[in-house]
DSSP file (Angstrom, degrees, kcal/mol; ACC not computed):
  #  RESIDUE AA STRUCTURE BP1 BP2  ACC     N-H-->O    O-->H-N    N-H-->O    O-->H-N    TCO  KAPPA ALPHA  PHI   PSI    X-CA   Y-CA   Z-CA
    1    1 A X              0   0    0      0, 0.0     2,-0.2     0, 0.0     0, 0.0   0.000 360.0 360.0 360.0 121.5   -5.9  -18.5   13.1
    2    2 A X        -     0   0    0      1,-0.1     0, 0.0     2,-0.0     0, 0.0  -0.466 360.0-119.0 -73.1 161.9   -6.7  -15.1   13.1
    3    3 A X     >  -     0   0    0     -2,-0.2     4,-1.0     1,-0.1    -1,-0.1   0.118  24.2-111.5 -72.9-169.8  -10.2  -13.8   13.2
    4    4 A X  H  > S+     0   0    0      2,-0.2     4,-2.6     1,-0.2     5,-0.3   0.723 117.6  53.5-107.7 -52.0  -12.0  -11.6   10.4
    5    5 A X  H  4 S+     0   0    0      2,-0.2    -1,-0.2     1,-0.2    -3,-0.0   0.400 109.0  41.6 -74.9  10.4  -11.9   -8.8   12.7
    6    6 A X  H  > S+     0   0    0      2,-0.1     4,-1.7     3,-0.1    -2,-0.2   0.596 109.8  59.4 -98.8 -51.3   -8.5   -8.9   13.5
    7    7 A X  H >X S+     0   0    0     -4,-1.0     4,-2.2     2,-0.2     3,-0.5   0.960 105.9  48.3 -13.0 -83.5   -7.8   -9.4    9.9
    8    8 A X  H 3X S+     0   0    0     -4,-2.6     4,-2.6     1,-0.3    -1,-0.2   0.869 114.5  51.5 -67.2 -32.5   -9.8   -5.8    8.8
    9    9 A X  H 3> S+     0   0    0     -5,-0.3     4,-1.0     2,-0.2    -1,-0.3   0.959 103.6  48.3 -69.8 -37.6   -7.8   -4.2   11.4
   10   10 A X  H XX S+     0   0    0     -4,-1.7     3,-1.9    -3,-0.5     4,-0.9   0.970 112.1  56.3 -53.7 -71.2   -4.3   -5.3   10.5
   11   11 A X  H 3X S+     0   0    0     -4,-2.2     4,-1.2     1,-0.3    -1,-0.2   0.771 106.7  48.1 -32.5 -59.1   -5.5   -4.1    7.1
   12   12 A X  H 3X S+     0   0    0     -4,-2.6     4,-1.3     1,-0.2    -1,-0.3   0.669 101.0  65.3 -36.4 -40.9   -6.3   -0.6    8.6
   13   13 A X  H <X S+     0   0    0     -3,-1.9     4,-3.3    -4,-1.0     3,-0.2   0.927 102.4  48.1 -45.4 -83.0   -3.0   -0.8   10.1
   14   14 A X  H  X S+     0   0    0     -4,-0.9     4,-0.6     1,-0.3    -2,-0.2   0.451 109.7  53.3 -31.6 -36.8   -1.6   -0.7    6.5
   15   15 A X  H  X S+     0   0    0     -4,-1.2     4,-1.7    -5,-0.2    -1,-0.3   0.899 107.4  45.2 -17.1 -87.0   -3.6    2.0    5.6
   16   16 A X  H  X S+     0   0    0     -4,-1.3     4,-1.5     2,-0.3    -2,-0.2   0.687 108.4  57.1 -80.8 -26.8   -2.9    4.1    8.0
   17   17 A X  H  X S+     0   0    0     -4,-3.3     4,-1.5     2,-0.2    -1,-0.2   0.976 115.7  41.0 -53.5 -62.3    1.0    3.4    7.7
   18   18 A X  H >< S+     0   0    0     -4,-0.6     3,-1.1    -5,-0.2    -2,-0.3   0.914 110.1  55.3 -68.0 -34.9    0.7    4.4    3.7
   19   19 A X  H >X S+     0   0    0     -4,-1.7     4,-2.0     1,-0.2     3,-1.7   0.984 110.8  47.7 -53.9 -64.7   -1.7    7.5    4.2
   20   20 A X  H 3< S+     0   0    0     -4,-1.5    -1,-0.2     1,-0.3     4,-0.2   0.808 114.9  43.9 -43.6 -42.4    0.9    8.7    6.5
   21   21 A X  T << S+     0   0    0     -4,-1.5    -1,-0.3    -3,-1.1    -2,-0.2   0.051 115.6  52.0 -97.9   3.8    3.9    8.0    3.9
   22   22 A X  T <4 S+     0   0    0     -3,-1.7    -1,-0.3    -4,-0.2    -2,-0.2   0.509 100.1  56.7-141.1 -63.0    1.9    9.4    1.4
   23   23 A X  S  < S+     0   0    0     -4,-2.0    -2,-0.2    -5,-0.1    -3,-0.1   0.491  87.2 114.4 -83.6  -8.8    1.0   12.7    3.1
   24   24 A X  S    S-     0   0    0     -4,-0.2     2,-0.1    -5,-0.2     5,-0.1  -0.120  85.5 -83.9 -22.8 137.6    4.8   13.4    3.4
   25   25 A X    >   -     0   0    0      1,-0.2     3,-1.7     2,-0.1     4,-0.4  -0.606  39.7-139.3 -55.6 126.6    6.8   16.3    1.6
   26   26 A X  G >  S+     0   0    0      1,-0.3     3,-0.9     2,-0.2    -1,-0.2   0.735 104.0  58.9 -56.6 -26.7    7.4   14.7   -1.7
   27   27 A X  G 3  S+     0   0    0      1,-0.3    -1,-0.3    -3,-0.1    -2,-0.1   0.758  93.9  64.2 -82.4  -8.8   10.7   16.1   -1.5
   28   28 A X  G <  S+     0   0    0     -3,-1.7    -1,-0.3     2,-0.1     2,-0.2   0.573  87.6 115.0 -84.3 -23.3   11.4   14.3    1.8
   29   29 A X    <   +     0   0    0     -3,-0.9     2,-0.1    -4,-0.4    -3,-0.0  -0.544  36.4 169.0 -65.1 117.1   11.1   10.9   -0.3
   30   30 A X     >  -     0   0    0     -2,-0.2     4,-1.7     0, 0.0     5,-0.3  -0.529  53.2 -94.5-114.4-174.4   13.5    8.5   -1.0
   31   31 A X  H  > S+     0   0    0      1,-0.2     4,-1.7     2,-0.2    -2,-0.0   0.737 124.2  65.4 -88.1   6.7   13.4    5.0   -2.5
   32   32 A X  H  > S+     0   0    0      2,-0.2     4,-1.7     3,-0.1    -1,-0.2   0.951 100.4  49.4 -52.6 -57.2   13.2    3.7    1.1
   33   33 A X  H >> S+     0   0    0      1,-0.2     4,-2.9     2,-0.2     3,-0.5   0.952 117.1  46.4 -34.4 -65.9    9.6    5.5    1.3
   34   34 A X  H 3X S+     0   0    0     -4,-1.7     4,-3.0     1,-0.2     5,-0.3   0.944 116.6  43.1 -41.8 -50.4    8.8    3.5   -2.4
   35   35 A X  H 3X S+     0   0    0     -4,-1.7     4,-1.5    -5,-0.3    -1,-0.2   0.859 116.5  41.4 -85.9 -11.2    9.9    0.6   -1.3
   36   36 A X  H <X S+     0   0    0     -4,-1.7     4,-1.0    -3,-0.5    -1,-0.2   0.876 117.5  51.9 -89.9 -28.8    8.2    0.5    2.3
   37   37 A X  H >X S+     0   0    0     -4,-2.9     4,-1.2    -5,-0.2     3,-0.5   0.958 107.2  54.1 -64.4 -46.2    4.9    2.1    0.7
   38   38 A X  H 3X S+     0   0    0     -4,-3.0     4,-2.7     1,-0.2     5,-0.3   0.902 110.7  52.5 -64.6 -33.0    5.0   -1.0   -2.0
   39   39 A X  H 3X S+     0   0    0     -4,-1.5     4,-0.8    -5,-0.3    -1,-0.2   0.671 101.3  52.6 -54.9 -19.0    5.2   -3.3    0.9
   40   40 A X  H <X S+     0   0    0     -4,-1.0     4,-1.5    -3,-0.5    -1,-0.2   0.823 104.4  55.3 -86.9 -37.8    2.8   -2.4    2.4
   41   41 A X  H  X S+     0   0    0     -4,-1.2     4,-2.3     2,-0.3    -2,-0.2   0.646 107.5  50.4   3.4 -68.1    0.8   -2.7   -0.2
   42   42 A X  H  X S+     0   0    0     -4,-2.7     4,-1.7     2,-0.2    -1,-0.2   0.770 108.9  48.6 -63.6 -34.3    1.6   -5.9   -0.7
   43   43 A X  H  X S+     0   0    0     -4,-0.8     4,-3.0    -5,-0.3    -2,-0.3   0.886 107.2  60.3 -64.0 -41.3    1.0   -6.9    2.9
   44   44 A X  H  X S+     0   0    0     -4,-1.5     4,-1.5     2,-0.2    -2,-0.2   0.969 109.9  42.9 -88.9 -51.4   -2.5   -5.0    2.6
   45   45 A X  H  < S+     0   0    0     -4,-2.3     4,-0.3     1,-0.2    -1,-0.2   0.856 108.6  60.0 -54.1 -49.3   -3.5   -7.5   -0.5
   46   46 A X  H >X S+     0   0    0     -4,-1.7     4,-2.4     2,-0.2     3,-1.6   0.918 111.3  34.3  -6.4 -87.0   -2.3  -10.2    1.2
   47   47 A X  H >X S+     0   0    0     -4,-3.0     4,-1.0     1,-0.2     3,-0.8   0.968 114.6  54.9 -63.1 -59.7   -4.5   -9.7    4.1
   48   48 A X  H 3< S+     0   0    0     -4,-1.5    -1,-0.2     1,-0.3    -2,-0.2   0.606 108.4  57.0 -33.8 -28.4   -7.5   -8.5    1.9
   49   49 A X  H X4 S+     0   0    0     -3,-1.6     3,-5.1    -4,-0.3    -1,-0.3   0.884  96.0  60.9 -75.7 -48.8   -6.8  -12.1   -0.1
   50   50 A X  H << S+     0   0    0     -4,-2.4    -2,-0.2    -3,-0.8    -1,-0.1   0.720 108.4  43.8 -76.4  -4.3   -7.3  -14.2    3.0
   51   51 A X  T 3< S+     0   0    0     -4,-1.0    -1,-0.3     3,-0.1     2,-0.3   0.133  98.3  92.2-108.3  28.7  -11.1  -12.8    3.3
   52   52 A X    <   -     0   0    0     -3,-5.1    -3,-0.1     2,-0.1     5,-0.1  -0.782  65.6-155.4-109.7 154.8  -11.8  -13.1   -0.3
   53   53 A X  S    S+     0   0    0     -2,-0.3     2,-0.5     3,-0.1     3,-0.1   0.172  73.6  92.9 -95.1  17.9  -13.3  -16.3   -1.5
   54   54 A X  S    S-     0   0    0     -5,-0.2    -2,-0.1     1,-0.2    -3,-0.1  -0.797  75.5-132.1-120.6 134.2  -11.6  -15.5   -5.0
   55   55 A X  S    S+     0   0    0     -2,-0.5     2,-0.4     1,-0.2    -1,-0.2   0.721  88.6  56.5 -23.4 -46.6   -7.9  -16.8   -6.3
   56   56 A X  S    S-     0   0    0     -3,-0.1     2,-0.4    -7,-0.0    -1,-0.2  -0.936  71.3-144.0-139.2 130.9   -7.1  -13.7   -7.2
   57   57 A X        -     0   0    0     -2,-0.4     2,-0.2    -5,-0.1    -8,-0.1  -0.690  18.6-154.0 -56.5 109.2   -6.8  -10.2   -6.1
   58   58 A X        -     0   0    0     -2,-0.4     2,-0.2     1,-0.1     0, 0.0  -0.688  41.0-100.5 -83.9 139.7   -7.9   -7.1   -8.8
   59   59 A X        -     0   0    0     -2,-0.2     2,-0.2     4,-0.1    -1,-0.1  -0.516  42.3-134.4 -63.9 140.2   -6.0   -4.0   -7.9
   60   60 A X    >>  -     0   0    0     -2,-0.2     4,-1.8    -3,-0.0     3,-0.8  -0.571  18.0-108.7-116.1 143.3   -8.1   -1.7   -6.0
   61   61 A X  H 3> S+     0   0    0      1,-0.3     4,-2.0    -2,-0.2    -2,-0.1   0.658 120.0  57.4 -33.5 -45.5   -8.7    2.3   -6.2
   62   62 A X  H 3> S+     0   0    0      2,-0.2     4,-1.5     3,-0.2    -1,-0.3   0.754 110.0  42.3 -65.5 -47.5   -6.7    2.6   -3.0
   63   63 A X  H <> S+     0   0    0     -3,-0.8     4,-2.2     2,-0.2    -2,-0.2   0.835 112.1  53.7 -81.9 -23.0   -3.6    0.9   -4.6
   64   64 A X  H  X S+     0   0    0     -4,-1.8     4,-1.7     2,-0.2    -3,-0.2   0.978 111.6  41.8 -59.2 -62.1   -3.7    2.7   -8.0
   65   65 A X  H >X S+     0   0    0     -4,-2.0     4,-1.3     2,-0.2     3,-0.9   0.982 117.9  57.2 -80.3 -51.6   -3.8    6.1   -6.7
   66   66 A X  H 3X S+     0   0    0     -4,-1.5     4,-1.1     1,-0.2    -2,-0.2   0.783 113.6  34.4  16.4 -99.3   -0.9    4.3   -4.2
   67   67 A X  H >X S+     0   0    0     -4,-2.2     4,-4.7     2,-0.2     3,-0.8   0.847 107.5  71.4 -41.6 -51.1    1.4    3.2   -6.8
   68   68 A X  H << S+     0   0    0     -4,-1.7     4,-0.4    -3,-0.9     5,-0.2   0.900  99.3  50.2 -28.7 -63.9    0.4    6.3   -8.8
   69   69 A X  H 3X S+     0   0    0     -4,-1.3     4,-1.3     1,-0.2    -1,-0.3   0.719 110.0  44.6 -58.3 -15.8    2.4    8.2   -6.3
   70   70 A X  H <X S+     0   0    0     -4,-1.1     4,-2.8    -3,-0.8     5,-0.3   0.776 111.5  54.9 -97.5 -39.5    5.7    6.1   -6.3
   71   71 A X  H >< S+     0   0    0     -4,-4.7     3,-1.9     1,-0.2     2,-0.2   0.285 113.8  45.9 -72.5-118.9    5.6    6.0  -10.5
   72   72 A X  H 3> S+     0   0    0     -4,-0.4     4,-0.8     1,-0.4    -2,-0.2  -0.016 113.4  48.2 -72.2 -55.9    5.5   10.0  -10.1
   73   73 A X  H 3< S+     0   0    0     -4,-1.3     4,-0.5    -5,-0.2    -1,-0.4   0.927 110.9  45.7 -14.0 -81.2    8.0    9.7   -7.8
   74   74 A X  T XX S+     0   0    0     -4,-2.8     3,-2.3    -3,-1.9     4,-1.2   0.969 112.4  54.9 -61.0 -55.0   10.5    7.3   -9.9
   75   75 A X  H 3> S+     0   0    0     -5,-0.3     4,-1.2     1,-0.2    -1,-0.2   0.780  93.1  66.7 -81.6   2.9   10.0    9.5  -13.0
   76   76 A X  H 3< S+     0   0    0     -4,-0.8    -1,-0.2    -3,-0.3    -2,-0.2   0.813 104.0  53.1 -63.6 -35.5   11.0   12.7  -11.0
   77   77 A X  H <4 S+     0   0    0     -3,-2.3    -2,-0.2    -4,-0.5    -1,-0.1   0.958  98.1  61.3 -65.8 -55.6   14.3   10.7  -11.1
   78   78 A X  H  <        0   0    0     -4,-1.2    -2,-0.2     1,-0.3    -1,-0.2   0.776 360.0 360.0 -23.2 -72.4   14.3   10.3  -14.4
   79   79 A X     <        0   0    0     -4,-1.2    -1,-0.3     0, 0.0    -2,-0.1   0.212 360.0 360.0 -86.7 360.0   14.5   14.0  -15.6
C-alpha cells in the first residue's frame, strides 16, 4: 500500500508530465501527444480518487483547461 505521500507525488509526477506536453509547439502535436496527455489525466484522477473519501471524481480546473487543449487541437483537424 502506498502511502498518502507517495500518492501526492505520483500525482505531481503527472502534472509535470502534462505541463511539459502542454507547453510544446502546438504545431509539434500529434494524436500521440492527445492521447498520452488524456492518460495521463486519467492516471492523475485515479490517484487523486484513492485519497478522496467520495465515489466519484468532479473534473477539476486543471483537467478542463487540460482537455481544452486537446479539443482545440482535434478541431484544428477538422478545418
Amino acid at each position: 500500500m502506498k502511502t498518502e505521500a507517495q500518492i501526492k507525488l505520483k500525482i505531481q509526477e503527472h502534472e509535470n508530465h502534462i505541463d511539459e506536453m502542454l507547453e510544446m509547439n502546438r504545431a509539434e502535436w500529434t494524436d500521440m501527444i492527445v492521447f498520452k496527455i488524456e492518460s495521463y489525466l486519467m492516471g492523475r484522477k485515479a490517484l487523486i480518487w484513492t485519497l478522496s473519501d467520495e465515489d466519484k471524481i468532479e473534473t477539476d480546473v486543471y483537467e478542463k483547461q487540460a482537455r481544452w487543449e486537446c479539443t482545440c487541437f482535434d478541431s484544428t483537424k477538422i478545418f
